[in-house]
C-alpha positions in Angstrom: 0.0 0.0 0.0 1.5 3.3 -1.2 1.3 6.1 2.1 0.9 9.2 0.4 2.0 12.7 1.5 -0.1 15.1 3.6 0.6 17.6 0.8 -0.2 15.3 -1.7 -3.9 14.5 -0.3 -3.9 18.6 0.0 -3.3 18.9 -3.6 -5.4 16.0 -4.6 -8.4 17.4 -2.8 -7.6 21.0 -4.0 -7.9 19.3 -7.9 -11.1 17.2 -7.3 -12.4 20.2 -6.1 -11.4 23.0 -8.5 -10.8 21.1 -11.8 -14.3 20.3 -13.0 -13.0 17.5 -13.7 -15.2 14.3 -12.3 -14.0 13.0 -8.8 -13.6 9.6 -10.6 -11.3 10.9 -13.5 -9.5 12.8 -10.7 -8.9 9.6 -8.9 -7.9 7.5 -11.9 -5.5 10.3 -13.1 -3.7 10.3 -9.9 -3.7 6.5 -9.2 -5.7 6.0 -6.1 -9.2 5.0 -5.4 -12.4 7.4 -5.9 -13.4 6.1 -2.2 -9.9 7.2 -1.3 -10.4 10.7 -3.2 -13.7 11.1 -1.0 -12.5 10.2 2.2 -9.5 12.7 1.7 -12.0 15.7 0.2 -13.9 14.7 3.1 -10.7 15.3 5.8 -9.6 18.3 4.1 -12.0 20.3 2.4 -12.4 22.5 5.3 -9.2 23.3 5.2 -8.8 24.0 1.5 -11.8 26.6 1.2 -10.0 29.3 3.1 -6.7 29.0 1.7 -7.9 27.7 -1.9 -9.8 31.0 -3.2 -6.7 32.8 -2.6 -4.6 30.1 -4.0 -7.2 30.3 -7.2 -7.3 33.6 -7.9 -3.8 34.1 -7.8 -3.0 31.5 -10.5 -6.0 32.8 -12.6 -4.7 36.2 -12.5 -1.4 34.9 -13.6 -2.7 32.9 -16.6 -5.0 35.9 -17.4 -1.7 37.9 -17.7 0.0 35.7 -20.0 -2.9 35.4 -22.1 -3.5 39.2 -22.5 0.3 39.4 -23.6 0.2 36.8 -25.7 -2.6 38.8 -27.2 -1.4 41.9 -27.3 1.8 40.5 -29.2 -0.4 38.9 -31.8 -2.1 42.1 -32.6 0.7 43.8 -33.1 2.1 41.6 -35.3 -1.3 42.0 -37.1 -0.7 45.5 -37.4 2.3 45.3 -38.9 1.6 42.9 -41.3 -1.4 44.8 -42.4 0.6 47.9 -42.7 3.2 46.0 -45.1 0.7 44.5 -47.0 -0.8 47.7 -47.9 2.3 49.2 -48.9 2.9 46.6 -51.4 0.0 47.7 -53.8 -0.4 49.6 -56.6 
């Protein structure tokens, strides 16, 4: 029987929670049983909804971040490429 970290069940719990993934694709994609998955979300969901929002936010900000660069890149390459273009005809 594999004894898996505190932080791991943390992390585990934190995904089955926050994924919208399905509790049992959550399981199978980390390798332990969905009646293991409950008992853990059961142990430490309290736990997890005050420092998870936080948590949550944070990484969405980030991602939101990147994106809008990403973005903002691709638009300016846009712009040039639409500027060349219409130099080039007649």
């Amino acid at each position: 029987m594999i004894k898996h970290t505190e932080e791991f069940k943390q992390e585990a719990v934190r995904i089955a929670l926050t994924s919208g993934l399905s509790r049992r694709r959550v399981a199978s994609d980390l390798g332990v049983g969905l009646s293991t998955l409950g008992k853990w979300v059961s142990r430490y969901r309290p736990s997890d909804l005050v420092a998870a929002p936080q948590a949550n936010l944070a990484r969405e900000n980030e991602r939101i971040r990147l994106e809008n660069r990403i973005l903002k890149e691709e638009r300016d390459i846009l712009k040039k490429a639409t500027q060349f273009f219409a130099s080039q005809r007649p």
